[in-house]
N, C-alpha and C positions, 0 to 999 in steps of 0.2 A: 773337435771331438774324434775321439780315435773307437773303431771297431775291430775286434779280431775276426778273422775271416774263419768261413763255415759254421759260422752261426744257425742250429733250428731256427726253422720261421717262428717259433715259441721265445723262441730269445730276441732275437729282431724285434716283432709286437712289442718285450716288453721295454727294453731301448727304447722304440718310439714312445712308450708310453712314459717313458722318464723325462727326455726329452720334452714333450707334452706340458708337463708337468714343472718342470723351470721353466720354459717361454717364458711368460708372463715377466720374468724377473732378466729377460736380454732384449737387444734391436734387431738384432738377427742371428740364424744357427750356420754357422760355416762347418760343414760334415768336413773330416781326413781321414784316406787310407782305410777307406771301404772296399773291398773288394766285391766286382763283376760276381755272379748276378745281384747279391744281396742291397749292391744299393741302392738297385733301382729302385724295388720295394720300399726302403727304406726314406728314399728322396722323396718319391710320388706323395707315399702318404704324409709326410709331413711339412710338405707344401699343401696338400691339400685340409689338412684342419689346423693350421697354425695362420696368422693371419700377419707374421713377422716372415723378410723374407729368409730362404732357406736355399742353400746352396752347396752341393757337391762338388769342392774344388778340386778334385782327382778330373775328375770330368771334364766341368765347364769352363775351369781356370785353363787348363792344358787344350781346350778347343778352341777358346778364344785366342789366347797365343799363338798355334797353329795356325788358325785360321785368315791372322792377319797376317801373319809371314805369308803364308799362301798364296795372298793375294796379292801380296810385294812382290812373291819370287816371281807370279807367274807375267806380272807388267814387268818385271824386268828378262823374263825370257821371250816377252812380245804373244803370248796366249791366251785363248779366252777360256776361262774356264769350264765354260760350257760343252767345250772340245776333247776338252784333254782326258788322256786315261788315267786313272790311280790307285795304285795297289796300296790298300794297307794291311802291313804286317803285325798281326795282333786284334782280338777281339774282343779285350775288357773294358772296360766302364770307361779308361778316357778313349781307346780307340772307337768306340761305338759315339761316344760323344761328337768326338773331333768329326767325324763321317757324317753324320747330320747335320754339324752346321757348315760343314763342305757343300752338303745341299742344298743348305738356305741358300749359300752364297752364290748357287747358279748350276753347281755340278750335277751330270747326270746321273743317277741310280743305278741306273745301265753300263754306264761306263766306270764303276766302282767293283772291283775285284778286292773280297776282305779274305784274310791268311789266319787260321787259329792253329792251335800245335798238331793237329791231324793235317793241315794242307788250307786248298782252297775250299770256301765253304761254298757249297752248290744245294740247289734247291732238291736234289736227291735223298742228300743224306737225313737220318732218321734223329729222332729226338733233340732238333734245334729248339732254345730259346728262344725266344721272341725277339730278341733283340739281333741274334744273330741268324733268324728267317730272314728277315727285314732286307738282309746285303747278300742273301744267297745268292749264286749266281744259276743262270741257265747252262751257263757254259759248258762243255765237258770235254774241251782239247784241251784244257788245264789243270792240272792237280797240284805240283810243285810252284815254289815262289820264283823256282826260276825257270818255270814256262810262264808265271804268271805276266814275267816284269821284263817280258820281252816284247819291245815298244811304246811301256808303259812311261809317259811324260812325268808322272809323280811317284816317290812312292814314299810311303808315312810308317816309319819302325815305333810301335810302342809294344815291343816285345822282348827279346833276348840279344845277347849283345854278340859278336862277328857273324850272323847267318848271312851277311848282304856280301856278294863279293866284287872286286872289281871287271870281272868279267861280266856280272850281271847287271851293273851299274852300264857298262861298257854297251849292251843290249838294248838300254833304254830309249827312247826317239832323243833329237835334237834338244838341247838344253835342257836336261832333265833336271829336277828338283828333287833333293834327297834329305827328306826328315827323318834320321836318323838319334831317335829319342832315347832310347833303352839307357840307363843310368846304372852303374857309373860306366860301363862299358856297353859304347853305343851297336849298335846293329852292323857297320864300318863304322871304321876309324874316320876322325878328319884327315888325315896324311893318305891315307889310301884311297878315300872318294876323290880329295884334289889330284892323285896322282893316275887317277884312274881313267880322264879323261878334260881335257885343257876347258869345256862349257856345262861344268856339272855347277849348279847353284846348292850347297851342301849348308843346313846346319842340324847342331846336337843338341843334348840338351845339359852339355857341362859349358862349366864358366871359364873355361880357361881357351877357349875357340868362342871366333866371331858369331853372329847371327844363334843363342843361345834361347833356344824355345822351350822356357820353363815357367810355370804359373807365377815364379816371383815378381813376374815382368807384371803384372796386372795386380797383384796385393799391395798395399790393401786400396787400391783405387776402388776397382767394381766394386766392393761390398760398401767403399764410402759414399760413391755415390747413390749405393741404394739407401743407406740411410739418411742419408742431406737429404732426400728430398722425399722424404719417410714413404719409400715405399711398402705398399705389402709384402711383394714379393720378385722375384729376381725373372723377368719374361723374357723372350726371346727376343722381342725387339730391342730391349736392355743388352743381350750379349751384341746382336749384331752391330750394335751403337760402338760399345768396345770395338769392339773388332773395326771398323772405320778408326777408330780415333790414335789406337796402337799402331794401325799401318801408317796413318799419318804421321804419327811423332818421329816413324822409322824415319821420314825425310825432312826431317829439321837439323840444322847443324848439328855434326856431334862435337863434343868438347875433349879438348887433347888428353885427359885424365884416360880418358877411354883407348883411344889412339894407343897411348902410352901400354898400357895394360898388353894388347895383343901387339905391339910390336910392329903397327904400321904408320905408314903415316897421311893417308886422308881417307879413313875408315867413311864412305857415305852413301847415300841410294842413288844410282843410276842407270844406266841402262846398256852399260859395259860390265859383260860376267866377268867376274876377278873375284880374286880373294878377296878384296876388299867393298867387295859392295856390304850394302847394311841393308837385309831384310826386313829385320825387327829390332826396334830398340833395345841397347844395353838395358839390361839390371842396373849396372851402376850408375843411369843417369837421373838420380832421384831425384833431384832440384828439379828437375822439370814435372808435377804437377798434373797427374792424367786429368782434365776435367772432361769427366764423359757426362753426356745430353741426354738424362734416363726420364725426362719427364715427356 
């Protein structure tokens, strides 16, 4: 279902109230291309009177994906997540997403610095959202992304495309992890994060570079498993299940189709940073069958 953005809350209501109104005749509502803030309203309330489940995959497709790379990159840069620091640049619906289930997965609150088009967002400033109170920070010897992302172990682009440079890449701790999302022109380039520095674990979210973090990777798996085993609705232990099962797949054989595609030759997961390590499973390894454990 697609929504135009800047919708009145008068229009929204009635959306959901249309929405509402077909349920009864689907298994589940897959929302698309809702824009920050309206979909929150929009997700909440029809998860909450709909009894099929319901899920914003701008969000929680693109958090799950994140999130299992996340957790690949950081076992292959030898980190625990609990440690490390992470900037993320950008504060709409899937970056606010993606940042809470960094949390689930162990990351501290604390140690999370978020970036919207004004700078770093700090508990100072005046008429925050609720979503983006949430990641304000205390801090106040940072304002730009590049005081932000200086010693910073992660940092996660789902914003505009060249603001990351190699010098600030270059700034970051020991093996740093660069999720560089922005579509079709990512935040850096591939060529310029690998040239940037010999222990950067980089990926984007186009298909023509390795380790590609884009919600195709989980369609339509999650939403099949939430139907097989009829549930009501899409909960968080259900993403963080995904999230396990996508990082797993990252380390099972890959098949030479793939290989072939990017142009190397033992694209796989381990514990040597190169171009060729595999964070997250190709898109095109569809033969393989996500079966996620949502019950």
């Amino acid at each position: 279902m697609f929504l135009i953005s800047n919708w009145p809350k008068k229009i929204q209501k009635k959306f959901c109230e249309t929405v509402e109104r077909i349920a009864p005749t689907f298994g589940g509502i897959n929302l698309e291309d809702i824009k920050a803030p309206e979909c929150f309203y929009i997700e909440e309330r029809l998860k909450r009177t709909l009894d099929i489940p319901v899920m914003h995959d701008d969000q929680h497709g693109t958090a799950i994906i994140s999130a299992a790379g996340l957790k690949n990159a950081l076992e292959v840069a030898g980190k625990n997540i609990k440690d490390v620091r992470i900037v993320v640049n950008g504060a709409g619906a899937a970056a606010i997403s993606c940042t809470k289930l960094y949390l689930a997965l162990g990351a501290k609150r604390e140690n999370v610095v978020m970036l919207d088009s004004k700078g770093v967002i700090t508990t100072d400033r005046e008429n925050l959202n609720d979503q983006k109170a949430f990641f304000a920070t205390t801090r106040r010897d940072i304002h730009t992304l590049e005081e932000a992302i200086k010693g910073a172990d992660v940092f996660v682009g789902l914003s505009k495309g060249n603001i990351l440079t190699k010098d600030m890449v270059r700034s970051m701790a020991d093996k740093p992890i660069v999720f560089a999302l922005a579509n079709p022109i990512p935040e850096i380039s591939y060529e310029d994060a690998m040239a940037s520095r010999p222990d950067v674990l980089i990926s984007t979210g186009r298909s023509d570079y390795p380790n590609q973090i884009n919600n195709v990777i989980g369609f339509p798996y999650i939403f099949r498993g939430a139907l097989d085993v009829h549930a009501t609705a899409i909960n968080e232990e259900m993403k963080m299940a995904a999230v396990h099962a996508i990082a797993d797949l990252a380390k099972q054989p890959v098949p030479d189709v793939v290989n072939d595609i990017y142009r190397v030759n033992n694209l796989t997961f381990g514990p040597l940073i190169s171009s060729q390590n595999l964070l997250i499973p190709d898109s095109l390894q569809r033969f393989r069958l996500l079966w996620l454990r949502l019950q």
